[in-house]
MISEZA-581329 format. One record per residue (C-alpha): residue number from 1; residue in one letter; x, y, z. Coordinates in pm, 1 decimal. Example, Ala and Ser with C-alpha at 12.3 -4.5 7.8 and 13.67 -1.06 7.14 Angstrom:
% MISEZA-581329
+-----+------+----------+----------+----------+
|  nr | rest |       px |       py |       pz |
+-----+------+----------+----------+----------+
|   1 |    A |   1230.0 |   -450.0 |    780.0 |
|   2 |    S |   1367.0 |   -106.0 |    714.0 |
+-----+------+----------+----------+----------+
END
This chain:
% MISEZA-581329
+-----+------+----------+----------+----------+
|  nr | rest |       px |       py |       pz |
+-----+------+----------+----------+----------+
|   1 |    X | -15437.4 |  22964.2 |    779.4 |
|   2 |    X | -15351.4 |  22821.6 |   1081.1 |
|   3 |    X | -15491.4 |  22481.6 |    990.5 |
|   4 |    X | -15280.9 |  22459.3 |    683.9 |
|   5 |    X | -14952.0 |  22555.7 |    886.8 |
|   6 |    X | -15008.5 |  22247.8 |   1168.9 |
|   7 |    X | -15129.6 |  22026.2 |    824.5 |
|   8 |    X | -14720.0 |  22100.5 |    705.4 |
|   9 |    X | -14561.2 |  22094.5 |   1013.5 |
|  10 |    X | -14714.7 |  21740.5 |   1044.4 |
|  11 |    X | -14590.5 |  21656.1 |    696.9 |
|  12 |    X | -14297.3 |  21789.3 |    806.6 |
|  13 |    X | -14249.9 |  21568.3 |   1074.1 |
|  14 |    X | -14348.6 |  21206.2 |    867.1 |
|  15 |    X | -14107.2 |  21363.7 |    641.1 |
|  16 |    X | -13844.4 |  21346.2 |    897.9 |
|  17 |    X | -13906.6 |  21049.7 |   1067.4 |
|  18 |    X | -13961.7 |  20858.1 |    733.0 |
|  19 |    X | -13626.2 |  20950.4 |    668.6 |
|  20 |    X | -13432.7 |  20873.1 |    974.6 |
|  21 |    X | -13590.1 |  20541.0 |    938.9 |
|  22 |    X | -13469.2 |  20485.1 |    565.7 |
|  23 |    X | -13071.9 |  20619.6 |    700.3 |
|  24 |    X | -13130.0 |  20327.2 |    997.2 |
|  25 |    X | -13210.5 |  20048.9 |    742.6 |
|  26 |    X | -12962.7 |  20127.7 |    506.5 |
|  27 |    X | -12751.0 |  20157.1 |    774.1 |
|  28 |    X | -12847.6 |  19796.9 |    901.6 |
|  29 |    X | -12832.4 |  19658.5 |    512.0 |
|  30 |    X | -12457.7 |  19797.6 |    521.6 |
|  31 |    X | -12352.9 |  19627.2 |    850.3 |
|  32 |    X | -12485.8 |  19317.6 |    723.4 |
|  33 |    X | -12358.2 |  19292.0 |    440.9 |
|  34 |    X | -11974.8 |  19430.7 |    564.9 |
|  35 |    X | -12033.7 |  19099.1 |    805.7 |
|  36 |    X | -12112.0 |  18875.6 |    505.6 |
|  37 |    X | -11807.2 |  19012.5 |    338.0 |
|  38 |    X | -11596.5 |  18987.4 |    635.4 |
|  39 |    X | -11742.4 |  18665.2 |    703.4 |
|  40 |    X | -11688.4 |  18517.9 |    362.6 |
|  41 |    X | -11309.7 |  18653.3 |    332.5 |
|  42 |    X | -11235.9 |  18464.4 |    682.6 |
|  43 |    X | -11365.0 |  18178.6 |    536.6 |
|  44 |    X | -11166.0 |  18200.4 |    169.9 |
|  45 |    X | -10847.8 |  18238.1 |    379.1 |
|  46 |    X | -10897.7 |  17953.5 |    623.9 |
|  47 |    X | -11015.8 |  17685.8 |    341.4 |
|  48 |    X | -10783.9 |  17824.6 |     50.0 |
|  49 |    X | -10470.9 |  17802.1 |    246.9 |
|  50 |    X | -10476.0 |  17427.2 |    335.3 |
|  51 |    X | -10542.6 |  17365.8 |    -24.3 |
|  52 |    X | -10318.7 |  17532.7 |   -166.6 |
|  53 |    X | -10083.6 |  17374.4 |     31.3 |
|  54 |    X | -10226.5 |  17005.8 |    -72.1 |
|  55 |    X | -10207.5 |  17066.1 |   -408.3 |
|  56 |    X |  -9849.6 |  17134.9 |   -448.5 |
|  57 |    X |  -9671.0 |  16857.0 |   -480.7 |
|  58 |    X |  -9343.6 |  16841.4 |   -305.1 |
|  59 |    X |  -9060.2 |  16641.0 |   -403.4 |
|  60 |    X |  -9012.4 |  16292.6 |   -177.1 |
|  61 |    X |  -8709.3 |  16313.8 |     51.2 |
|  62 |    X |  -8447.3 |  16057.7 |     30.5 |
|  63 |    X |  -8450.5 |  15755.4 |    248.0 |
|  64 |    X |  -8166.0 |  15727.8 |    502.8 |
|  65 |    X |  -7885.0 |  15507.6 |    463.2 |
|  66 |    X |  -7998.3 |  15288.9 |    781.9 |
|  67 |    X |  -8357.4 |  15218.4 |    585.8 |
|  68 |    X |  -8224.9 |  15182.3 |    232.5 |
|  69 |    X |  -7962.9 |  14875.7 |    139.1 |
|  70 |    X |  -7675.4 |  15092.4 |     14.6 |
|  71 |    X |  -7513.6 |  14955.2 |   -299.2 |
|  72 |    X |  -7157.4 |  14822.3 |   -231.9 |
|  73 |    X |  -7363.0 |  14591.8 |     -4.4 |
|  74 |    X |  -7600.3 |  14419.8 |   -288.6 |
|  75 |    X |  -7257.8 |  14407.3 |   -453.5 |
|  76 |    X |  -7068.3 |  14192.1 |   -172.9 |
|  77 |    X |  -7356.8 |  13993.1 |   -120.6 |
|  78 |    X |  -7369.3 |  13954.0 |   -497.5 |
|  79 |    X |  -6958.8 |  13870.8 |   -472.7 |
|  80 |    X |  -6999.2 |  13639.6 |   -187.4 |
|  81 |    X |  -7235.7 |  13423.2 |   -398.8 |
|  82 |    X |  -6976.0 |  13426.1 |   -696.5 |
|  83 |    X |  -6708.5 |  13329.2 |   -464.6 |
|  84 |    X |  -6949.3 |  13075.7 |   -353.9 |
|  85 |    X |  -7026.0 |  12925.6 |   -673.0 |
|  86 |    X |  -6620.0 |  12904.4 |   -784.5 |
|  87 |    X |  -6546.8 |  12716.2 |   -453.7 |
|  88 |    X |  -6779.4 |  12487.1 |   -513.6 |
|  89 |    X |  -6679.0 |  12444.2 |   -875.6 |
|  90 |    X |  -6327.2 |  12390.4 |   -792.1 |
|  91 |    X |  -6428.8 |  12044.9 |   -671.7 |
|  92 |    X |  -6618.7 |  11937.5 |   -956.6 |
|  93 |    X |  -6274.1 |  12016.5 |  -1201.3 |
|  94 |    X |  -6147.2 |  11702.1 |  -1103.1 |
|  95 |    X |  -6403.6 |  11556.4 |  -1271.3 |
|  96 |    X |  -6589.4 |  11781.2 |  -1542.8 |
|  97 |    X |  -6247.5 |  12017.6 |  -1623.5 |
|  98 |    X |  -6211.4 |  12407.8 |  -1590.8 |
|  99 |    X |  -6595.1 |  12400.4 |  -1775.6 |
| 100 |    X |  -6909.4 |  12579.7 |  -1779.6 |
| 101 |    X |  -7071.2 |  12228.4 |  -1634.5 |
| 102 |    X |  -6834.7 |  12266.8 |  -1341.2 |
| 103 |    X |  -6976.0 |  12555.0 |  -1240.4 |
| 104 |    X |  -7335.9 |  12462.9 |  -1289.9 |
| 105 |    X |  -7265.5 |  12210.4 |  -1092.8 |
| 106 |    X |  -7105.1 |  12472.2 |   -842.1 |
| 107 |    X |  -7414.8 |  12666.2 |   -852.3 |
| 108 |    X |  -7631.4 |  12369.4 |   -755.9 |
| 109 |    X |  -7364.9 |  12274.9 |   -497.2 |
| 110 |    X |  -7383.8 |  12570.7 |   -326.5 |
| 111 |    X |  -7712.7 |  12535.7 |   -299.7 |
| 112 |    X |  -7901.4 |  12839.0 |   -536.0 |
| 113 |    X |  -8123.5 |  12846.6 |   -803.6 |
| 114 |    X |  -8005.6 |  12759.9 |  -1137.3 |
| 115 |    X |  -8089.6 |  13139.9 |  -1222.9 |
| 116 |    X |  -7763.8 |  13212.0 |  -1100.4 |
| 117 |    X |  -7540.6 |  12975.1 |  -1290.4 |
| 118 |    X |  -7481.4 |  13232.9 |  -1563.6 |
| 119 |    X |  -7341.8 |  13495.2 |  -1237.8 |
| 120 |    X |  -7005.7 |  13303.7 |  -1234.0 |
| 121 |    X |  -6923.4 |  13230.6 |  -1589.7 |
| 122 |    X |  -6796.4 |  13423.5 |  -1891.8 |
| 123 |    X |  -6656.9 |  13163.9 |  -2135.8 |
| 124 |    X |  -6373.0 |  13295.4 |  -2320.9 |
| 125 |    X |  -6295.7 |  12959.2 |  -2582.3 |
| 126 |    X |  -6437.8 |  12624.0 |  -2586.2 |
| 127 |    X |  -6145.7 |  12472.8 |  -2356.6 |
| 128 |    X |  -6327.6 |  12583.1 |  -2045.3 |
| 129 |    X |  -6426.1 |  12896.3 |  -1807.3 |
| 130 |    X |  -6172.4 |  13164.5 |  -1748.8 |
| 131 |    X |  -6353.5 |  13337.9 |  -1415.8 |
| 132 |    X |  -6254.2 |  12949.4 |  -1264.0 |
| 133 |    X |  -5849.0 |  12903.4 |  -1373.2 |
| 134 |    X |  -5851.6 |  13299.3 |  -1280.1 |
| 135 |    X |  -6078.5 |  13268.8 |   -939.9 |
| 136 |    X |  -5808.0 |  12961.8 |   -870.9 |
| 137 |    X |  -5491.1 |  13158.9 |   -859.7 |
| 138 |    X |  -5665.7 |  13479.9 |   -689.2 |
| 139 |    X |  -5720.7 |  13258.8 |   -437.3 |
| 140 |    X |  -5372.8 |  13100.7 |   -401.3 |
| 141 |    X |  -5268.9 |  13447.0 |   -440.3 |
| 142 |    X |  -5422.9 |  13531.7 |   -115.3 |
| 143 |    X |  -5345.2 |  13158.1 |     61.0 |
| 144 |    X |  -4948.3 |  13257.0 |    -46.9 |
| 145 |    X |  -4955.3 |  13601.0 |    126.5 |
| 146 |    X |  -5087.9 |  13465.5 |    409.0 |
| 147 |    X |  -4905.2 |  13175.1 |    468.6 |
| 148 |    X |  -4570.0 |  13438.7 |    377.2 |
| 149 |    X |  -4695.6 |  13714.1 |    646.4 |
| 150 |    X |  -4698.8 |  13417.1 |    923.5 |
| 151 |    X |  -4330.1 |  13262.3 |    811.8 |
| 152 |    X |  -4220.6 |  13657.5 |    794.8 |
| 153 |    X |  -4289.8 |  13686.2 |   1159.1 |
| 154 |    X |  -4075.8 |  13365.4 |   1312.3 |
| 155 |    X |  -3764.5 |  13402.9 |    983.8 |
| 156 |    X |  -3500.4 |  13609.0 |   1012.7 |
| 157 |    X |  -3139.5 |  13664.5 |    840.3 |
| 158 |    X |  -3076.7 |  13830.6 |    525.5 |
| 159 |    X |  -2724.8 |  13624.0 |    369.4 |
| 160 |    X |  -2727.2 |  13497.8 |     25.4 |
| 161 |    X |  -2779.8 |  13092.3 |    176.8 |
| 162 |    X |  -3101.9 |  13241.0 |    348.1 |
| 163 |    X |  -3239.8 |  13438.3 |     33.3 |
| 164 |    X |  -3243.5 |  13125.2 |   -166.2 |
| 165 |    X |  -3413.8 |  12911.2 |     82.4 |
| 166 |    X |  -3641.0 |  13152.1 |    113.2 |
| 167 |    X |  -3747.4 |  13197.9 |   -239.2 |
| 168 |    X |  -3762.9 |  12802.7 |   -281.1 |
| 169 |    X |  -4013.3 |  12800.6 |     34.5 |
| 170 |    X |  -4212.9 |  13059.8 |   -107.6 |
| 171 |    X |  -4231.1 |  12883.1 |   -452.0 |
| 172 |    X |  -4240.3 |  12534.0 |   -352.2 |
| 173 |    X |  -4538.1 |  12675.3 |   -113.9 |
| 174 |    X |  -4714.0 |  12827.0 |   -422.5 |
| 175 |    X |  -4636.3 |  12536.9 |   -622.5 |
| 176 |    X |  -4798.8 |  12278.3 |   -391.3 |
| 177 |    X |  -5129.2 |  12464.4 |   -430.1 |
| 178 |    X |  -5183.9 |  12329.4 |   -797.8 |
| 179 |    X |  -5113.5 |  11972.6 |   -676.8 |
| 180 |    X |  -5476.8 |  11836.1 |   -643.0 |
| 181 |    X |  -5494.4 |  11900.3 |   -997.0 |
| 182 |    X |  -5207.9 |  11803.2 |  -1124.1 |
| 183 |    X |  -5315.7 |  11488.3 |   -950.1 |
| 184 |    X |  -5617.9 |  11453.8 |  -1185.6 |
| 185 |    X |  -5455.5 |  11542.3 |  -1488.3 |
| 186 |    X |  -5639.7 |  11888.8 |  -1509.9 |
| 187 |    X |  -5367.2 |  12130.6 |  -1439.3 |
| 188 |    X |  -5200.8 |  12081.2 |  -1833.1 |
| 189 |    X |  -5587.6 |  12250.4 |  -1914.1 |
| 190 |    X |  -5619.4 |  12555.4 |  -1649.2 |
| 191 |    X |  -5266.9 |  12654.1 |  -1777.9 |
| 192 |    X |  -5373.0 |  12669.7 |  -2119.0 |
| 193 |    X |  -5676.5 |  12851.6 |  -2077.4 |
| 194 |    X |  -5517.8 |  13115.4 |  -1871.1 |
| 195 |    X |  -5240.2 |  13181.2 |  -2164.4 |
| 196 |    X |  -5485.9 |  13225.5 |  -2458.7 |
| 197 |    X |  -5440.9 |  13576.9 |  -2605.4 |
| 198 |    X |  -5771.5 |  13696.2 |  -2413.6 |
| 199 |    X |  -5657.4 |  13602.4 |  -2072.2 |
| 200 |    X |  -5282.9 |  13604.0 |  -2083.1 |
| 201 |    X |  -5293.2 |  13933.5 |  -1939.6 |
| 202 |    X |  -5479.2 |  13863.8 |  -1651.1 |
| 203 |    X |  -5247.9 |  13567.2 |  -1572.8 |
| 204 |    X |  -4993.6 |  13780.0 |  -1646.9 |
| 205 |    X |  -5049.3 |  13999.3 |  -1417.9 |
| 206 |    X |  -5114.8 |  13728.8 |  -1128.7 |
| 207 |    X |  -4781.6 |  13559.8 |  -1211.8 |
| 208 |    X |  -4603.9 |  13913.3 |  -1148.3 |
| 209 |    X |  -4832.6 |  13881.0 |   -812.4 |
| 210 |    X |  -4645.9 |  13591.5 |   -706.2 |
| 211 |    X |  -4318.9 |  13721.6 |   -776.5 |
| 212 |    X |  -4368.7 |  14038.3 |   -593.1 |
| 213 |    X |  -4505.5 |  13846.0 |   -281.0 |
| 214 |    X |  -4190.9 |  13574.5 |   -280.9 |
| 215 |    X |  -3977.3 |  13879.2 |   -370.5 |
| 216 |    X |  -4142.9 |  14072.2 |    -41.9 |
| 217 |    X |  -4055.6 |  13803.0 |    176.8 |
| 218 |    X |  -3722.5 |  13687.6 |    125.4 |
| 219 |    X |  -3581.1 |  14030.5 |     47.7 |
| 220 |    X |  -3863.1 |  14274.0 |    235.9 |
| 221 |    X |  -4108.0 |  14534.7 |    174.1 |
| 222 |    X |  -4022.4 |  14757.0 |   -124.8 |
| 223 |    X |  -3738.5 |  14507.3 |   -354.4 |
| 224 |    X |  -3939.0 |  14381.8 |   -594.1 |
| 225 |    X |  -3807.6 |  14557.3 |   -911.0 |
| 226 |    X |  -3934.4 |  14496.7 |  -1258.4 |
| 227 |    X |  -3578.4 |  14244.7 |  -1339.4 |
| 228 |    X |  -3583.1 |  14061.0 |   -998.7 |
| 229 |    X |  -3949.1 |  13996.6 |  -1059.4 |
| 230 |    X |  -3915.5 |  13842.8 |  -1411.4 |
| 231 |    X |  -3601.6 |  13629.5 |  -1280.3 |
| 232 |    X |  -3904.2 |  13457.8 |  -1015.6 |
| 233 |    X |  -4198.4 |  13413.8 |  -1241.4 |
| 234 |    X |  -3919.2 |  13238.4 |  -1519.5 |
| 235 |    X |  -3846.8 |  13026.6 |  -1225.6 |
| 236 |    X |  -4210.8 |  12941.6 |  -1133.4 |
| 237 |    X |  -4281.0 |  12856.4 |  -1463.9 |
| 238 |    X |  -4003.5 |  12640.3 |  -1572.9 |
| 239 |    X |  -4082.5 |  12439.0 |  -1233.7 |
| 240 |    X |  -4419.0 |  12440.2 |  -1323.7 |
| 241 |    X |  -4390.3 |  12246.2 |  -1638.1 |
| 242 |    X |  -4114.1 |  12003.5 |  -1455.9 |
| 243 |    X |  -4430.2 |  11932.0 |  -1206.0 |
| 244 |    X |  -4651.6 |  11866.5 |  -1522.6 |
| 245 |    X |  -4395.6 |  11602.4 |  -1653.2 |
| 246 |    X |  -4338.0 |  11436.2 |  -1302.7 |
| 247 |    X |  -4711.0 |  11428.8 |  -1240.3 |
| 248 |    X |  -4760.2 |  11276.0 |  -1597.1 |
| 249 |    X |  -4640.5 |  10930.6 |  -1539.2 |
| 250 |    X |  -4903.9 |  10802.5 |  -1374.2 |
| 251 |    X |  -4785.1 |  10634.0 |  -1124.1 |
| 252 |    X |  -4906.7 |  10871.7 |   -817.0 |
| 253 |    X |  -5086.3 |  10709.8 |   -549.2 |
| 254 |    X |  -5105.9 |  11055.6 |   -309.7 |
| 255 |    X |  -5027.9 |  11407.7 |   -342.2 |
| 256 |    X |  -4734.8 |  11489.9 |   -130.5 |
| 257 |    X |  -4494.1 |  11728.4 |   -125.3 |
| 258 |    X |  -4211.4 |  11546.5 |    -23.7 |
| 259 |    X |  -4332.6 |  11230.8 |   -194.8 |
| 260 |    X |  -4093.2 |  11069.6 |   -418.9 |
| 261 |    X |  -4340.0 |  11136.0 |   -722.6 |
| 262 |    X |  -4207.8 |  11539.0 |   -679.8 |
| 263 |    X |  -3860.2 |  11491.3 |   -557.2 |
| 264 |    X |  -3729.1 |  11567.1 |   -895.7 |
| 265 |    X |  -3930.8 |  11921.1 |   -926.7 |
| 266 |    X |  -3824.5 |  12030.4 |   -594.7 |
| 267 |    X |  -3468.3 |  11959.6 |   -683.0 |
| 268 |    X |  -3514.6 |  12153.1 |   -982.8 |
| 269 |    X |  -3671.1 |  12447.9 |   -798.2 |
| 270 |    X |  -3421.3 |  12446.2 |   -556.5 |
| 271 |    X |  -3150.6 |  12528.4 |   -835.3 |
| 272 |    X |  -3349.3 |  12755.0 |   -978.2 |
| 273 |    X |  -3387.1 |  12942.5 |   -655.2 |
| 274 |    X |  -3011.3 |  12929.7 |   -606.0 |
| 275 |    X |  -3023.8 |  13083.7 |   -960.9 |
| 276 |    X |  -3249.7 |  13358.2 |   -845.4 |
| 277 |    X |  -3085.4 |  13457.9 |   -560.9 |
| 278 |    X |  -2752.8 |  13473.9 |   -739.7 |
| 279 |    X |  -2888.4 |  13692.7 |   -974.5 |
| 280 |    X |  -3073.9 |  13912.2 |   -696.3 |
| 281 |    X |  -2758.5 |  13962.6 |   -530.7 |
| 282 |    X |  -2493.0 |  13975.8 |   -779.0 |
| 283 |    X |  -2650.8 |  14082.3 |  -1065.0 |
| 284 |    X |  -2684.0 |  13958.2 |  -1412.0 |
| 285 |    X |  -2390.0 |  13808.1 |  -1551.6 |
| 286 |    X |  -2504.1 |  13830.4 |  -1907.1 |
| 287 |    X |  -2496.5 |  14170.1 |  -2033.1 |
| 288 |    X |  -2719.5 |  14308.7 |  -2293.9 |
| 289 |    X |  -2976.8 |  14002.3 |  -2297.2 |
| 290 |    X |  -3349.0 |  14084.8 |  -2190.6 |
| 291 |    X |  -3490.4 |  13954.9 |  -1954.9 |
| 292 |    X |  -3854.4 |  13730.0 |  -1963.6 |
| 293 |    X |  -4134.7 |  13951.2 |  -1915.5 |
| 294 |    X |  -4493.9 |  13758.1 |  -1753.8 |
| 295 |    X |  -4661.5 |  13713.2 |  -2100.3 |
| 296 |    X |  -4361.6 |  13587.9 |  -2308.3 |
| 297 |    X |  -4357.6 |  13328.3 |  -1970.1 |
| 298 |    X |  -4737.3 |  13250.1 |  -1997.9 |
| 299 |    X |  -4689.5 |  13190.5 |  -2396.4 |
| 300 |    X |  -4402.6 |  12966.5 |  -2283.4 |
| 301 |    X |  -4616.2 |  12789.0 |  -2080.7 |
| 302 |    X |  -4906.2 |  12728.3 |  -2296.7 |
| 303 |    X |  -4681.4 |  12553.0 |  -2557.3 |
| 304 |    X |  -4537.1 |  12354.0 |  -2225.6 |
| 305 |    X |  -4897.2 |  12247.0 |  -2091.3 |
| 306 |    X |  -5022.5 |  12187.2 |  -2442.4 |
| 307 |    X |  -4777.4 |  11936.3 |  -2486.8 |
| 308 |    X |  -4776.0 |  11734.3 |  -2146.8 |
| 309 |    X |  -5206.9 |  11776.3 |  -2271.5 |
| 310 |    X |  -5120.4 |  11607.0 |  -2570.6 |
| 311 |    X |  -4903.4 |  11334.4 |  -2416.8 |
+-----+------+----------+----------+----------+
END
C-alpha cells in the first residue's frame, strides 16, 4: 500500500512538472511570436509610409516670374523685330513701292531669317502693303508729338496771329515728313492704299491724330473738339494734294522745305491755316453746312492721289 502511494505521488509530481514546462513554452511561443508581430507592424509602417507618399503624384508648382519669360516680353521682342523690319522697308519704297518685296527686302536688311518676312506683312490689295503706309504715319505720328512737346516748351502767346502760325508750323512740320517720297514719286501710291475701303479707317483715324496733336499745341491740352478737328485734317489734305502737284513736275533736284519746288504749297497752307484759325476763333460763318469728317477727307484724297498717279 505504501508502495503504490509514493508510485502516485511520483506521477504526481512528472505530472506537475510536465506541465509547468508546457505553460513556459507556450509562454515563450507567445512572446515570440507578439515580437514577430510587433516587429513586422514596425516595419509595414516605416516602408509603407514613404511609399505611399512616392506614389502620389503631386501637381508641379509654377515657375516664378524671374525664371520664366513672361509674355508681354516675347511680345515686345516680337514688336521690336516688326518695327525693325518696317524701318528697314521704308528705304527700299523708293525703289520697289509700298510692296510686299519692300519688306522682304526689309527683313533681309535687318538682318533675320527670311522666316520672318511674313511677321510684317498683311496685304490688303495688289497696290502694296498696308502694315508699311500705316507703320509710316504711326511713326510721323510720334516724330510730330515730339517735335510739338519741344516747340510747346520755348512758344508762348495765345492771339489769333499766333494760333495761325502755329497751326501752319505744326502742319508744314507734318507735311515735310512725306517729302522723301514725294521726291520719288511714291507718295501718289501710299495715299491710295491707305484710303481703300479696308484701311480708310485706320487712316482715318491717324489723320484725326494729327489734328488733335496740331490742335493741342496751338490752342492747349483739352480744345480739340470734333468741328475744330475736321477744319485741320481738310486743311492737311487739301495741302497734301497741292504738294503732290508741285512735286509732280519733275524738275526737283533736292528735298527742301523752303526750296522753291514747295514755295507754292506752303503758301497755300499758310492760307489755309489763316482759314483754320479764323474758324477756331470766330466760328463758322456758314450756317447749317457739315462739316468734313476724316473718311469723306481720305476718299477725297484717294481720287486726288489717283490722279497725280495717273499723270
Amino acid at each position: 500500500h505504501n508502495f503504490m502511494n509514493m508510485n502516485f505521488t511520483s506521477s504526481a509530481r512528472r505530472a506537475s512538472r510536465c506541465l509547468s514546462k508546457a505553460k513556459k513554452q507556450a509562454s515563450f511561443v507567445n512572446v515570440q511570436k507578439s515580437n514577430q508581430t510587433r516587429n513586422y507592424l514596425s516595419g509595414l509602417s516605416s516602408c509603407a509610409l514613404p511609399q505611399t507618399q512616392s506614389s502620389v503624384v503631386r501637381p508641379r508648382r509654377h515657375q516664378s516670374s524671374s525664371s520664366a519669360p513672361p509674355h508681354n516680353h516675347i511680345h515686345q521682342t516680337l514688336e521690336k523685330k516688326r518695327h525693325s523690319i518696317l524701318t528697314h522697308a521704308l528705304q527700299r519704297v523708293h525703289d520697289e513701292g509700298w510692296t510686299d518685296d519692300a519688306v522682304a527686302s526689309g527683313t533681309l536688311d535687318a538682318g533675320l531669317p527670311p522666316s520672318y518676312i511674313g511677321q510684317a506683312v498683311s496685304s490688303t490689295s495688289v497696290f502694296g502693303s498696308a502694315d508699311l503706309i500705316a507703320f509710316f504715319m504711326d511713326e510721323c505720328n510720334n516724330n510730330l508729338r515730339k517735335e510739338l512737346n519741344n516747340l510747346a516748351s520755348v512758344d508762348s502767346g495765345d492771339d489769333k496771329n499766333d494760333i495761325a502760325a502755329k497751326i501752319y508750323k505744326a502742319l508744314q512740320l507734318r507735311l515735310s515728313m512725306t517729302l522723301p517720297f514725294v521726291f520719288s514719286n511714291r507718295w501718289h501710291e501710299g495715299m491710295a492704299i491707305g484710303a481703300l475701303p479696308q484701311n480708310a479707317y485706320r487712316t482715318a483715324q491717324q489723320l484725326d491724330e494729327i489734328a488733335t496733336l496740331v490742335l493741342e499745341y496751338a490752342l492747349g491740352k483739352g480744345n480739340a473738339n470734333a468741328a475744330h478737328r475736321a477744319v485741320i485734317v481738310a486743311a492737311y489734305a487739301a495741302a497734301e494734294l497741292h504738294l503732290l502737284s508741285d512735286g509732280n513736275n519733275g524738275s526737283v533736284a533736292s528735298v527742301s522745305l523752303s526750296g522753291e519746288n514747295y514755295k507754292s504749297t506752303w503758301t497755300f497752307l499758310e492760307e489755309r491755316s489763316n482759314e483754320a484759325a479764323k474758324f477756331i476763333i470766330d466760328g463758322p460763318s456758314l450756317s447749317g453746312v457739315p462739316l468734313p469728317n476724316p473718311t469723306h477727307v481720305v476718299a477725297a484724297s484717294a481720287g486726288g492721289a489717283a490722279f497725280f498717279g495717273a499723270g
